[in-house]
C-alpha positions as CSV (number, residue, x, y, z in Angstrom):
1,X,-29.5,-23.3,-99.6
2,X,-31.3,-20.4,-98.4
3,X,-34.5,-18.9,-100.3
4,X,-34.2,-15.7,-102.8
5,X,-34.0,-12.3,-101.2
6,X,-30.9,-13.0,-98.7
7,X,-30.8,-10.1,-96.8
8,X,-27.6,-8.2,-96.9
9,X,-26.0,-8.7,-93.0
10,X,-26.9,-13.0,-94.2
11,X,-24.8,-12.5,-97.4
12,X,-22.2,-10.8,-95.9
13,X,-21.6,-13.0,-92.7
14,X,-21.8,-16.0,-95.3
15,X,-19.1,-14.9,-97.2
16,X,-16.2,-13.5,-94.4
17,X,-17.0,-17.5,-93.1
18,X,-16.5,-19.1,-96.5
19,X,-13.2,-16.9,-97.1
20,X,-11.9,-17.1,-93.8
21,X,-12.2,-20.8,-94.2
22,X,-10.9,-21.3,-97.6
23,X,-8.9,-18.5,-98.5
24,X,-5.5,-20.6,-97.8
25,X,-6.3,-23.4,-99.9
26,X,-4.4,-23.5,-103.0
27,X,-6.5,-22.8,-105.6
28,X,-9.1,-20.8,-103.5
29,X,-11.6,-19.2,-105.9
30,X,-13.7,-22.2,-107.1
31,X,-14.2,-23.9,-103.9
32,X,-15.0,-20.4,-102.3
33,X,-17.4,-19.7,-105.4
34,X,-18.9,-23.0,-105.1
35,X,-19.4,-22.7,-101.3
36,X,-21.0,-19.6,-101.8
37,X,-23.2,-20.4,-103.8
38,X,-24.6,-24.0,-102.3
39,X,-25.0,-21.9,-99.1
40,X,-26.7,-19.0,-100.7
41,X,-27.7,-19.8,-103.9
42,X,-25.7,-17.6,-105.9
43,X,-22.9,-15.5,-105.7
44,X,-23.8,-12.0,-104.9
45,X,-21.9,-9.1,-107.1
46,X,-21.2,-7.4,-104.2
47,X,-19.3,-10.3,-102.6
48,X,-16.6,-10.1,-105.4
49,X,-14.6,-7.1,-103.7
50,X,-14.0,-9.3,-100.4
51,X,-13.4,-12.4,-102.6
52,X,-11.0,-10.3,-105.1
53,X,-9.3,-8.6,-101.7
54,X,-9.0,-11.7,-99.7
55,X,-7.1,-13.7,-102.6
56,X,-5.1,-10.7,-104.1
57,X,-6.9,-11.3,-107.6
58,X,-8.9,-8.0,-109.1
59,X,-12.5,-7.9,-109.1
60,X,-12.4,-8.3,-113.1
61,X,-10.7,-11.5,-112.4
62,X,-13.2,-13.2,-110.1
63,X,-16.2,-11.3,-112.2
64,X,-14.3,-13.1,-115.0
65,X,-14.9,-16.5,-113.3
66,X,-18.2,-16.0,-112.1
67,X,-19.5,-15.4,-115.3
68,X,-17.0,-17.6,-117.6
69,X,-18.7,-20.5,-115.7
70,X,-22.3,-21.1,-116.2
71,X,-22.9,-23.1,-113.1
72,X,-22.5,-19.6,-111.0
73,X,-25.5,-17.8,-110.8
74,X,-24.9,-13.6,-109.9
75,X,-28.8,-13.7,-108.8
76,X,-31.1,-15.4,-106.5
77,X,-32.4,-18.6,-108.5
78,X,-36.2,-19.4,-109.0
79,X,-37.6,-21.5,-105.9
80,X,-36.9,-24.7,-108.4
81,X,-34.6,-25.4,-110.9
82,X,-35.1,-27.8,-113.9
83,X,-31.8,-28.9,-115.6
84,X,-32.0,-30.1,-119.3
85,X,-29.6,-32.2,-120.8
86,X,-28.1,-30.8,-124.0
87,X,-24.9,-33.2,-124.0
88,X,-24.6,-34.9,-127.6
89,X,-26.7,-38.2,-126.4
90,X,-29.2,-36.4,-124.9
91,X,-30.2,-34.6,-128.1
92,X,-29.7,-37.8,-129.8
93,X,-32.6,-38.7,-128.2
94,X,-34.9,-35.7,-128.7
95,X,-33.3,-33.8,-125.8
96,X,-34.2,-30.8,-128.5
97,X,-38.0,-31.1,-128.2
98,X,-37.8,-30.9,-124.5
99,X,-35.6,-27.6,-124.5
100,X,-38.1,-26.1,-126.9
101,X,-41.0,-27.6,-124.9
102,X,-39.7,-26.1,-121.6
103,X,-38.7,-22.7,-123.1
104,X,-41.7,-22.2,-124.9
105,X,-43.8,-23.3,-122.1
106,X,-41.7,-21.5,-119.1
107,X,-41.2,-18.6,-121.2
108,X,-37.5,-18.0,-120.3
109,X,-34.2,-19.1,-122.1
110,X,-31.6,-21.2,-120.2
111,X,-30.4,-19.1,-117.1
112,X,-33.7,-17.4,-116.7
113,X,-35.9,-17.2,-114.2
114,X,-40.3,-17.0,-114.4
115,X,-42.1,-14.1,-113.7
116,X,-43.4,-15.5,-110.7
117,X,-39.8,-16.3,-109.3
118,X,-40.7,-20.3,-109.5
119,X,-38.9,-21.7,-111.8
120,X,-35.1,-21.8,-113.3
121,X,-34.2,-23.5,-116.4
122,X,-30.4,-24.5,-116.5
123,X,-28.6,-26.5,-119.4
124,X,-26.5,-29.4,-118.1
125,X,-24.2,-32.0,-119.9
126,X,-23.3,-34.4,-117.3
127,X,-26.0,-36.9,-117.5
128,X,-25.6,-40.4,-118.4
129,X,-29.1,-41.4,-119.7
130,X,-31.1,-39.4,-122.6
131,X,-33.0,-37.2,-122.6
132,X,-32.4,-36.1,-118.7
133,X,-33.5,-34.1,-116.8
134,X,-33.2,-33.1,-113.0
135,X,-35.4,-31.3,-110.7
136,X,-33.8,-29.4,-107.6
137,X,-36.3,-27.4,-105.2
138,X,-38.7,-28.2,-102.8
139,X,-42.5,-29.5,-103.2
140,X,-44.1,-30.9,-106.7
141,X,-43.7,-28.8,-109.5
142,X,-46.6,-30.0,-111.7
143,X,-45.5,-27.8,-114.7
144,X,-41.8,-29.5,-115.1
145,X,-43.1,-32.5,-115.2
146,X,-45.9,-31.7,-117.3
147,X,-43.1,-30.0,-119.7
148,X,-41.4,-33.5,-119.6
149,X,-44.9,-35.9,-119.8
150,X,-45.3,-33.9,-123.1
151,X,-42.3,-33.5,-124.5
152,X,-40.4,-37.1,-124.8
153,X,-41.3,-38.3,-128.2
């Protein structure tokens, strides 16, 4: 995945491959979406015209998908991203504290982004322990897993 900021010709060339790959496939729009975004990081707004054109579906209805799912970001994500678990087991086991904890600490909802462009907090449900939590980016990031030394009870 490439870092925040692509530049426009990088977006562009990224997404005639992806299309020009996949557009026969049956079912085409996830497994385009999805390829966009692990290569890019998100799925640019201003892709959805080529995606719409290439697989005779109208902008509203890949816009529609895009933000239906909330997997499929429409903006570059922080350099790391912190999952929390909110599935039924999880906050069986206090999952709740750590979503406050995080939020409160982070000072962003689910699907936002810090200030400083570090950090993105996503909600997940597809864990298999309680409470989880997953970590994607490079480096340490002392303040997740200060969020999560504090927060387990």
């Amino acid at each position: 995945m490439s870092a925040p900021g692509n530049s426009l010709p990088r977006y562009r060339e990224v997404v005639e491959n992806i299309l020009a790959e996949l557009q026969g496939t049956p079912g085409a729009l996830l497994p385009i979406l999805h390829s966009i975004q692990n290569e890019l990081g998100y799925v640019p707004p201003e892709a959805v015209p080529a995606i719409a054109k290439a697989l005779n579906l109208s902008r509203a209805e890949v816009h529609g998908v895009v933000s239906f799912y909330h997997y499929f970001r429409s903006s570059p994500p922080g350099r790391n991203t912190l999952q929390i678990c909110r599935a039924e087991s999880c906050q069986a086991m206090g999952s709740r504290v750590l979503e406050a904890h995080a939020k409160q600490s982070l000072k962003v909802d689910f699907y936002q982004t810090t200030a400083d462009g570090e950090i993105t907090l996503l909600q997940c449900i597809a864990w298999v322990t309680a409470p989880a939590h997953h970590r994607c980016g490079s480096g340490i990031l002392s303040i997740a897993m200060s969020i999560l030394k504090n927060s387990i009870v």
